[in-house]
N, CA and C of each residue as an Amber inpcrd file, in Angstrom:
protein
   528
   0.8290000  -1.1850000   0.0000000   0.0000000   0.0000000   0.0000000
   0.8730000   1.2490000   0.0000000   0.3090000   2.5330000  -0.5100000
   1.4230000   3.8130000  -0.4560000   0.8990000   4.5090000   0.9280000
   1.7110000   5.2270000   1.8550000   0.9680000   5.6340000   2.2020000
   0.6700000   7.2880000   2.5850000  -0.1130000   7.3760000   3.1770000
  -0.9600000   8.8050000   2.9760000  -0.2520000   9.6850000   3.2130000
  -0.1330000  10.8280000   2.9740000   0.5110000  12.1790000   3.4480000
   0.4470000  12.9040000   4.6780000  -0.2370000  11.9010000   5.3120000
  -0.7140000  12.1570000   7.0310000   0.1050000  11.2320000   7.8690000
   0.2060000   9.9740000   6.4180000   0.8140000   8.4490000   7.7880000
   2.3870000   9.4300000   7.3570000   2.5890000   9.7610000   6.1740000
   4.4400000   9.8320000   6.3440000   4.7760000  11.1740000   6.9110000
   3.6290000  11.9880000   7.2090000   3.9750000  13.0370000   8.4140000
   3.9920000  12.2140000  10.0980000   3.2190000  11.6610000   9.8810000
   3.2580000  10.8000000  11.5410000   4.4460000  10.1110000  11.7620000
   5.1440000   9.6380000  10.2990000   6.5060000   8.8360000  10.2270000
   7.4330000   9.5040000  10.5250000   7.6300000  11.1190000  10.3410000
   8.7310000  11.3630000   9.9330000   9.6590000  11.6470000  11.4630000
  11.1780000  11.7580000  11.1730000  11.7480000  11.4750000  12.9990000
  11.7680000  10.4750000  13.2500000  11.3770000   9.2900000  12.5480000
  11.1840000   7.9060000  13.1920000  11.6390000   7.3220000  11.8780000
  10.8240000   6.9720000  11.1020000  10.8970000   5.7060000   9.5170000
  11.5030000   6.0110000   8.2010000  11.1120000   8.1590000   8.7590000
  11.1470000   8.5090000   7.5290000  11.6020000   9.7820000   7.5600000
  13.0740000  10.4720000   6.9550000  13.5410000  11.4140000   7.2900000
  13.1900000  12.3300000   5.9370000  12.8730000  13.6110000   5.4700000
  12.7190000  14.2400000   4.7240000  13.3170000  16.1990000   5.1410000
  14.6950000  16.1920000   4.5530000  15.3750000  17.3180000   5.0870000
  15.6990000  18.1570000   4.2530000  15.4540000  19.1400000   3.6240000
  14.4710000  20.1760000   4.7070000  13.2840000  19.7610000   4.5750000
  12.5110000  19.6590000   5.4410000  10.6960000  19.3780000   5.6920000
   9.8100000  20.9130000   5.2660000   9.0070000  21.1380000   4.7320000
   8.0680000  21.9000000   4.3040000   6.4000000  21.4240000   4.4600000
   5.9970000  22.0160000   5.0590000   4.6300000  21.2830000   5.0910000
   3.6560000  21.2910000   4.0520000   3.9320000  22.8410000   3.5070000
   3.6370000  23.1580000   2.2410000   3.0500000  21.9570000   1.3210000
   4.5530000  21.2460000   1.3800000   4.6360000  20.2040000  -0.3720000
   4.2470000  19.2730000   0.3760000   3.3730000  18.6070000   1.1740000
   2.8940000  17.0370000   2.0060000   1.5840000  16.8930000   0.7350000
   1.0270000  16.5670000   0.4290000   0.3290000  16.0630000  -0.6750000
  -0.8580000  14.8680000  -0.0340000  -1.6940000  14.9720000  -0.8560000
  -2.9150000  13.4610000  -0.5140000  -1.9860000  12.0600000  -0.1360000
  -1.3210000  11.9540000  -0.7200000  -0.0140000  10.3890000  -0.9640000
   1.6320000  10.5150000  -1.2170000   1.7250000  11.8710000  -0.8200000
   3.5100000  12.2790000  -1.5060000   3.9690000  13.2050000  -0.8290000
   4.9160000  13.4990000  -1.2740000   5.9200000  14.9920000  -0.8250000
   6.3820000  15.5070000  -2.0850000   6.3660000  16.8080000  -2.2040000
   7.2680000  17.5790000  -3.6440000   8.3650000  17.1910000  -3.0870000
   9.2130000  17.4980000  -3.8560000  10.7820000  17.9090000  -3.4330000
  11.4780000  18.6810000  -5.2330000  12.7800000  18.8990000  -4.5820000
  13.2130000  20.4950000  -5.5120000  13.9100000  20.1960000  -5.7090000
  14.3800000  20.9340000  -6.9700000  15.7310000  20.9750000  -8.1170000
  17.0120000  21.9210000  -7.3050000  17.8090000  20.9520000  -6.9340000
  18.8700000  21.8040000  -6.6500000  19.5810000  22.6470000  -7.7980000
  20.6240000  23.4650000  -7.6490000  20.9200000  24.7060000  -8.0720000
  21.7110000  23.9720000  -9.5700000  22.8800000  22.8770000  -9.0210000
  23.5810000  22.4180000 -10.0230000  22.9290000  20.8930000 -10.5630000
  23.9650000  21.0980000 -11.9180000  23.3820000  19.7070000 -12.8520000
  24.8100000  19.2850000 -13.4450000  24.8380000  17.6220000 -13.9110000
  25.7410000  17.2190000 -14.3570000  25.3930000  17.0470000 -15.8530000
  26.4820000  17.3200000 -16.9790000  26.2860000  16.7850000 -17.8790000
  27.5940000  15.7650000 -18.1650000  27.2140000  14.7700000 -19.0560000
  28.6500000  13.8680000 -19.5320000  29.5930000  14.7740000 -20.4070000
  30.6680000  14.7630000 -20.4550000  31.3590000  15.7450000 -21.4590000
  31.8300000  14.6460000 -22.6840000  31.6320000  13.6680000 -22.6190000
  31.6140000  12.6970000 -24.3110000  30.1480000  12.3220000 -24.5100000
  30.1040000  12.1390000 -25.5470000  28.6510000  12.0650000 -26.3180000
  28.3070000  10.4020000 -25.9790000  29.6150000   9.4420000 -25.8090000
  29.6860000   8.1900000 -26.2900000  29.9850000   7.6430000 -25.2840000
  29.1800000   7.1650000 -23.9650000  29.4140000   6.4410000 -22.5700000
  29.8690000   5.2810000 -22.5150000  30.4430000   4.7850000 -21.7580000
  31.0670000   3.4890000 -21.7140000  30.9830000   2.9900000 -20.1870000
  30.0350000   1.7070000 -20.1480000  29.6460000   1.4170000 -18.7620000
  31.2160000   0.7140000 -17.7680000  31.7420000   0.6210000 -18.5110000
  32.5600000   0.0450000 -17.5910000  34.2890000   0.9830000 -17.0690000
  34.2840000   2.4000000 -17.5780000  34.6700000   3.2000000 -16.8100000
  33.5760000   4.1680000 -16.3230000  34.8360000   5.1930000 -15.7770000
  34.6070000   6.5740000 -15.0080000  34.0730000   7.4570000 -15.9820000
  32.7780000   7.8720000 -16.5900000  32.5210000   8.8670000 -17.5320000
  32.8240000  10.4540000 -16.9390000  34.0140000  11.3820000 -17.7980000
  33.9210000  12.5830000 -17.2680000  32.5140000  13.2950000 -17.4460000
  32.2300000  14.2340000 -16.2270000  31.2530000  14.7130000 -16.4330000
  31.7990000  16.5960000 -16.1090000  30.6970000  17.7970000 -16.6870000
  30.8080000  18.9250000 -16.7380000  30.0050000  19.2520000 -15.3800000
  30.2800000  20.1620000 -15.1900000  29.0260000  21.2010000 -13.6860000
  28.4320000  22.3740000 -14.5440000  27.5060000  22.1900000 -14.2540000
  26.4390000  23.5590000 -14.6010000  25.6390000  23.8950000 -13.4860000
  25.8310000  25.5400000 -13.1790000  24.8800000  25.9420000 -12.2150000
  23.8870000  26.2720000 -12.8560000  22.4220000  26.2700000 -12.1930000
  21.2410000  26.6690000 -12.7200000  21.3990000  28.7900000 -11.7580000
  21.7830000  29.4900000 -13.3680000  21.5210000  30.7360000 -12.6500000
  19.8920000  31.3730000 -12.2640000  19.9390000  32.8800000 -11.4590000
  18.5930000  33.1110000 -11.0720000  17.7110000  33.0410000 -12.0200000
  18.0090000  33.5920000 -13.0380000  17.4040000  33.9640000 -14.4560000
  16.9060000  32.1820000 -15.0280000  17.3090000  31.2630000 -14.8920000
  17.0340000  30.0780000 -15.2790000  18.0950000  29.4550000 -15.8410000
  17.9420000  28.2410000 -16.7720000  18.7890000  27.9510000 -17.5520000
  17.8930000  27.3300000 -18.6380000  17.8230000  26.8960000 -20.1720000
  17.3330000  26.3450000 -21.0890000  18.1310000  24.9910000 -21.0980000
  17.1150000  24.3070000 -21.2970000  17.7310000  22.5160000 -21.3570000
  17.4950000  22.1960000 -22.7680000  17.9750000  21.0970000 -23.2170000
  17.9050000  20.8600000 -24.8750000  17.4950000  19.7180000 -25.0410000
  16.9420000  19.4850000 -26.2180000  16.4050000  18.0260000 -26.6550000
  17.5870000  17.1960000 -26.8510000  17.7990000  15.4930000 -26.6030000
  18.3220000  14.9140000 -27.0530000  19.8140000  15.1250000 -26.0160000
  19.8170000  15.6980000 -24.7020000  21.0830000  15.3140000 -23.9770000
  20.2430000  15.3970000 -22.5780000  21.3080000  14.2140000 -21.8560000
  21.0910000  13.9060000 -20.3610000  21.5540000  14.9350000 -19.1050000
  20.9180000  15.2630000 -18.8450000  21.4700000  16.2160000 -17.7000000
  20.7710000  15.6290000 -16.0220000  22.1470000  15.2480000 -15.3660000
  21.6930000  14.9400000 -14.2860000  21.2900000  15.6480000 -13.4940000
  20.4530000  15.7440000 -12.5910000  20.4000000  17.1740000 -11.2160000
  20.0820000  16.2060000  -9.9220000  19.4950000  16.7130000  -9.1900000
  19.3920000  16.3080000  -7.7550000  18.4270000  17.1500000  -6.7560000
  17.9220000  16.6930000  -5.8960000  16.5860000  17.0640000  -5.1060000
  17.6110000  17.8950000  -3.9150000  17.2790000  18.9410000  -3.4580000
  17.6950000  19.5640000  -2.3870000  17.5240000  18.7550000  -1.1570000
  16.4550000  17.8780000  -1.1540000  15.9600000  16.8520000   0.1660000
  16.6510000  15.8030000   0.3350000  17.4560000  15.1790000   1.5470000
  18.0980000  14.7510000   1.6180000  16.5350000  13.4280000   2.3750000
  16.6310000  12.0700000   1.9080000  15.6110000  11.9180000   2.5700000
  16.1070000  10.5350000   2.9550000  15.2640000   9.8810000   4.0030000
  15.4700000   8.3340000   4.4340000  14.1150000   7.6160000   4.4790000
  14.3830000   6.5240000   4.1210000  12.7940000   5.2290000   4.5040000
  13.8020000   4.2340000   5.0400000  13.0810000   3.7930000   6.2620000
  13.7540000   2.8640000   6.9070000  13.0720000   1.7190000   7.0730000
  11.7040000   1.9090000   6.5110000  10.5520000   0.4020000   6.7940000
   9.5050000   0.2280000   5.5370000   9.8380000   1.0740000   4.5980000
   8.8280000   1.4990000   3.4970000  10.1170000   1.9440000   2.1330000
   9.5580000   1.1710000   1.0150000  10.0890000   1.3870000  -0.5330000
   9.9150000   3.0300000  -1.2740000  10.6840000   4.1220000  -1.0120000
  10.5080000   5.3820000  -1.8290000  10.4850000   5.0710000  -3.0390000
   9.3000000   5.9690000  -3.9640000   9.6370000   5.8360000  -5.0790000
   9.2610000   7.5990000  -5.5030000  10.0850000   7.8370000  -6.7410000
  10.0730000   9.0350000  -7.2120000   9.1600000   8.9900000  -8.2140000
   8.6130000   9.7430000  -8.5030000   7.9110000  10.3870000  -9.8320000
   8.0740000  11.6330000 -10.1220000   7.4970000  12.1500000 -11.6720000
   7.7950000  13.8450000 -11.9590000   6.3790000  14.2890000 -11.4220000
   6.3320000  15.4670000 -11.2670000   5.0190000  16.1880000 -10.9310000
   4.1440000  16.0230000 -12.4860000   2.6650000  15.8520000 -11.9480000
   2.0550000  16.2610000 -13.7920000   2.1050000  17.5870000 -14.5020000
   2.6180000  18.9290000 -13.4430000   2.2740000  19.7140000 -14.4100000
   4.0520000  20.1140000 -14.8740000   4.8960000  19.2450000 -14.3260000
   6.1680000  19.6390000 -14.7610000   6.2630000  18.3480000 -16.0700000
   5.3840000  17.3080000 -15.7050000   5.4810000  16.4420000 -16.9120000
   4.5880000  16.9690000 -18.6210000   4.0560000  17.5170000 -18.4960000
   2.9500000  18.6630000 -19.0580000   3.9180000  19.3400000 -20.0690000
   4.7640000  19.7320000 -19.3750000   5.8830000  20.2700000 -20.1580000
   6.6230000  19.8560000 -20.9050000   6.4350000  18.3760000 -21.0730000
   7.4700000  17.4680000 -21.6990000   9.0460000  17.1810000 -20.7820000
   9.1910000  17.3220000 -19.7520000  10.3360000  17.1250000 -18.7460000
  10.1150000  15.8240000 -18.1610000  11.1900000  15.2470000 -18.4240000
  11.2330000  14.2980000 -17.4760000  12.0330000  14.4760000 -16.3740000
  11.9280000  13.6310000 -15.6600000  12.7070000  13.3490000 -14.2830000
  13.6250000  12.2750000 -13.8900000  13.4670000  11.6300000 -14.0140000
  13.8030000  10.6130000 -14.8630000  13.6660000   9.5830000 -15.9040000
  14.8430000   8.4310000 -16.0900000  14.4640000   7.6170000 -17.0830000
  14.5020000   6.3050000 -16.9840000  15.0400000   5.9090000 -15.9300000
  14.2540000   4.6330000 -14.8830000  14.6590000   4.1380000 -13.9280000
  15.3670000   4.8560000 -13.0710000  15.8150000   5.3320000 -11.9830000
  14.4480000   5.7500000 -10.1980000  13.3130000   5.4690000 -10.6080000
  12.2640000   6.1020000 -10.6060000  12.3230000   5.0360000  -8.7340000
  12.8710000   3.8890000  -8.8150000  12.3130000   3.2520000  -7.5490000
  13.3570000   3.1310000  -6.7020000  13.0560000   3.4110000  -5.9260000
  14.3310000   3.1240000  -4.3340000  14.2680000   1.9400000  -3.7090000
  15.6200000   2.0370000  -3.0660000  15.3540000   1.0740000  -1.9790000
  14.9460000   1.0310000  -0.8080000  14.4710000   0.3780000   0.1330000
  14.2000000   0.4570000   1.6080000  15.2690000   0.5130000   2.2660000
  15.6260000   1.2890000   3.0660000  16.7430000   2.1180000   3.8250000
  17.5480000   2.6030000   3.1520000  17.5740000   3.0920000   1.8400000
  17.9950000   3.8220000   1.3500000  18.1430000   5.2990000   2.0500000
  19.1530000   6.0420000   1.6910000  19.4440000   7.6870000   2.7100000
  20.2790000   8.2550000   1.3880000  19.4310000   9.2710000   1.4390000
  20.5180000  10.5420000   0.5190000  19.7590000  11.4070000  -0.0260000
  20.4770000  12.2650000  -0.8610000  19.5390000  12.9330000  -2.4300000
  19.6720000  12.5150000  -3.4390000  18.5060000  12.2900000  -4.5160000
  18.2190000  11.5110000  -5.0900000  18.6570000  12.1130000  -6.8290000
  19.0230000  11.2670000  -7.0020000  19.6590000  11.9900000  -8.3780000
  19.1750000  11.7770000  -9.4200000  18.5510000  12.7210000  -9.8920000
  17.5410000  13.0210000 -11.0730000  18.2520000  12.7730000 -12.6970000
  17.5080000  11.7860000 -13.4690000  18.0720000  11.7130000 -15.2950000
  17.2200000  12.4240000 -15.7720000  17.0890000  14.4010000 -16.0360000
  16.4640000  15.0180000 -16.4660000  16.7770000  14.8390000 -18.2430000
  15.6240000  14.9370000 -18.8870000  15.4480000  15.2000000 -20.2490000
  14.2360000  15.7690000 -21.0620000  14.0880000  16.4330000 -22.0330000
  13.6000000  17.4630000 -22.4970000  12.8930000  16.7690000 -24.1700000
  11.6250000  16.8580000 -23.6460000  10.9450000  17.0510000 -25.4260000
  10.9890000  17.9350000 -26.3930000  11.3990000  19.2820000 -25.9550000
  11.9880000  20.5670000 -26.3210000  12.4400000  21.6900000 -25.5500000
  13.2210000  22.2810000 -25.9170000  13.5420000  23.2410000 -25.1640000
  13.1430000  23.6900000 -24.2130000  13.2370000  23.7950000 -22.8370000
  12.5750000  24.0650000 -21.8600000  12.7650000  25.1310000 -20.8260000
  12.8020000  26.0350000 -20.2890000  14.0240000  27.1640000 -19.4580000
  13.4680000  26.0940000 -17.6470000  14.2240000  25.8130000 -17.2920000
  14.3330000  25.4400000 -15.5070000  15.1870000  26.0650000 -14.7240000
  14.3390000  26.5350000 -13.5080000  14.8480000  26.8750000 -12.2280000
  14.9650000  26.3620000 -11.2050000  16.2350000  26.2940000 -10.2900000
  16.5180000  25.8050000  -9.3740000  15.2110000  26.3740000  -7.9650000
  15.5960000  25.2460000  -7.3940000  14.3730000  25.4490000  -6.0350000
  12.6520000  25.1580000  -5.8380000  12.5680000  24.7320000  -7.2530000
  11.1020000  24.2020000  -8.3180000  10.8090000  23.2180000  -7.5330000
   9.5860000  23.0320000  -7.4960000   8.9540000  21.4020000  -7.2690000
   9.2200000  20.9690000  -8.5360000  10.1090000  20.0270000  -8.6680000
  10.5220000  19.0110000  -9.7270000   9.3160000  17.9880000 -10.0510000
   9.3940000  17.2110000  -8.3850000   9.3270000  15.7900000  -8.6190000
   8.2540000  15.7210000  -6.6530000   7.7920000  14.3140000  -6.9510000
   7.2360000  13.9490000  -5.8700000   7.4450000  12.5420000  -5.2650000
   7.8550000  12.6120000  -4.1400000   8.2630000  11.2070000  -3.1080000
   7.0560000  10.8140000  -2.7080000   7.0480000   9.6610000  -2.8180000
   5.9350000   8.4680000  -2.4480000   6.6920000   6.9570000  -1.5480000
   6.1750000   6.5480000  -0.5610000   6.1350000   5.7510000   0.1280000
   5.2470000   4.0370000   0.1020000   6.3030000   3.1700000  -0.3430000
   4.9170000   1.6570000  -0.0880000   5.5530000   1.2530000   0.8100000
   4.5480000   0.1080000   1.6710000   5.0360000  -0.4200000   2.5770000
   5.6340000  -1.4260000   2.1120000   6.4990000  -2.4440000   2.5200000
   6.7390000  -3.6250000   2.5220000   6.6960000  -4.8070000   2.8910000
   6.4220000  -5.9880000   2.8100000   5.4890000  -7.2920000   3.4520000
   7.2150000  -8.3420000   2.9190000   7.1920000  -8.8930000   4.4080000
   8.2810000  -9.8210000   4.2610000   9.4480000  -9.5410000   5.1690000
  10.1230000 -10.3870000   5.2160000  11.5240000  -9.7900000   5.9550000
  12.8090000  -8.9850000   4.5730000  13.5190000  -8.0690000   5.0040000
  13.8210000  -7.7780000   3.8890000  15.5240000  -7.3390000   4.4830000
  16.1700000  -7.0770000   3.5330000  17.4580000  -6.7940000   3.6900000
  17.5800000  -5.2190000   3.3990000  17.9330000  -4.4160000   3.9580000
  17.8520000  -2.9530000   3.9760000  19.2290000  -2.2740000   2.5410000
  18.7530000  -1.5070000   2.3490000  19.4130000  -0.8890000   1.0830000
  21.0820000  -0.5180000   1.5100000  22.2960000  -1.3150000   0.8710000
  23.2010000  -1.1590000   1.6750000  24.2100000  -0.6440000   0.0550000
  24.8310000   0.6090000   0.1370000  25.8950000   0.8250000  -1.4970000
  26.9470000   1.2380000  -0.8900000  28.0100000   1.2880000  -1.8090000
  29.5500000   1.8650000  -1.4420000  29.2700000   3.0030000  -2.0740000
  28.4140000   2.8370000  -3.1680000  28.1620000   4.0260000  -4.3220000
  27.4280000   4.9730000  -3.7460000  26.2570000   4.4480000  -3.0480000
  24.9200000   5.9920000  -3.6250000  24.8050000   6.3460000  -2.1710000
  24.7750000   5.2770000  -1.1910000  24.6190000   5.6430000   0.0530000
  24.4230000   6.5120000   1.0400000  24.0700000   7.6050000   1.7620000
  24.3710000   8.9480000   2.3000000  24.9230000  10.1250000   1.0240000
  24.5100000   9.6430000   0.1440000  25.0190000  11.2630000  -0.6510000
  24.3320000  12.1870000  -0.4960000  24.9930000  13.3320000  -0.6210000
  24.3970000  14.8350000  -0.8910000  25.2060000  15.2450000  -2.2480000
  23.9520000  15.4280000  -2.9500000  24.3500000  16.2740000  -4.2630000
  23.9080000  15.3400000  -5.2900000  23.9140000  15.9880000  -6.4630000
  24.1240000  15.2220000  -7.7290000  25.6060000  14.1720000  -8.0810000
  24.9880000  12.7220000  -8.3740000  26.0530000  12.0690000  -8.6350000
  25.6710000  11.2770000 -10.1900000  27.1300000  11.2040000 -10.6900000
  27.4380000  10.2800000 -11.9520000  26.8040000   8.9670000 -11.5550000
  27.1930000   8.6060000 -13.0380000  26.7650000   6.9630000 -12.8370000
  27.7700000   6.1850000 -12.3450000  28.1200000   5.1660000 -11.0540000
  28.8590000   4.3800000 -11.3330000  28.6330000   2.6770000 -11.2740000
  28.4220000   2.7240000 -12.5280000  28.2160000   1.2760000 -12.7380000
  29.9000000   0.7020000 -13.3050000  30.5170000   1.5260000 -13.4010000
  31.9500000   0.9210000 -13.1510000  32.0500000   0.4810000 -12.4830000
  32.1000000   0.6210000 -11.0840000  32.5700000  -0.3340000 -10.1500000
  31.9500000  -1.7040000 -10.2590000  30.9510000  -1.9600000 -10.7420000
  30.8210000  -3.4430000 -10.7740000  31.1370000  -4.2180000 -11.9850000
  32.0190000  -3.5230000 -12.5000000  32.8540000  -4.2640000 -13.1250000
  34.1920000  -4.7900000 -12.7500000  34.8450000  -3.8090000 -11.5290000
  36.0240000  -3.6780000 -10.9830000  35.9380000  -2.9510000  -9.8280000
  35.4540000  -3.5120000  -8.8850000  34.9110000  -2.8000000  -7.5100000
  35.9910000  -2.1770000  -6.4250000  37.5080000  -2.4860000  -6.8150000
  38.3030000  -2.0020000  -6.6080000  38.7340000  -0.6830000  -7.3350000
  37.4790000  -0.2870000  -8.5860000  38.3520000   0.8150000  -9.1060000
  37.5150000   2.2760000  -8.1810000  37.8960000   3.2790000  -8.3820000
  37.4660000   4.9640000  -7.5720000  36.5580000   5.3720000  -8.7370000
């Protein structure tokens, strides 16, 4: 079951950490959460899963920034959040999907005890101008039935910020 925007206010401090908290964005079944300031892009056109892809920094200035059709730009939620007994999953808002924006591209489900900020595969049906501090996207909560093994990475774990991909390391888990 997902649950309500009342049960994951009753959660939060306890199951479910959501930092910074706004009461504002609590929703029928969700939480907004926001586009931080910076975004990653890859700086080669041509990825290769089994290294380190360089990537560029772009700040999103006050004025906005325009995104383009046909390239990946990573970003990241200002909310640093935790589920410790319940599966997060992300979605885009409808009226930011409206726009043709995505949020991501299938990246969309978490794990249970998962902790961090969540790093967004933004992309564009056309040209679009985005500002940092936006309701992007919305956090949702299911419960889980079973005994389960809690979300454990070397990779994604406690991050803050926007991060690359590294699916290198499981090719060579000794590599940085």
């Amino acid at each position: 079951m997902i649950l309500s925007g009342l049960e994951i206010k009753k959660r939060l401090h306890k199951t479910i950490e959501i930092q910074p908290y706004n009461e504002d964005r609590l929703n029928p079944n969700s939480y907004n959460l926001t586009l931080h300031n910076e975004l990653l892009v890859y700086a080669s056109h041509t990825l290769d899963m089994k290294t380190k892809n360089e990537v560029q920094r772009i700040v999103i200035p006050p004025e906005g920034l325009t995104l383009e059709p046909g390239r990946l730009y990573l970003g990241s939620t200002n909310e640093y959040t935790a589920a410790d007994d319940c599966v997060p999953m992300l979605e885009g808002r409808s009226s930011v999907g409206r726009l043709g924006l995505y949020v991501h591209v299938t990246a969309g489900f978490g794990d249970v005890g998962f902790h961090g900020c969540w790093t967004l595969e933004i992309s564009c049906v056309q040209p679009i101008r985005i500002y940092a501090d936006v309701e992007i996207c919305q956090i949702y909560f299911h419960t889980i039935a079973g005994e389960y093994k809690p979300y454990i990475s070397n990779k994604y774990q406690n991050n803050r910020g926007v991060q690359p991909s590294m699916l290198y390391k499981d090719f060579d888990p000794k590599s940085e």
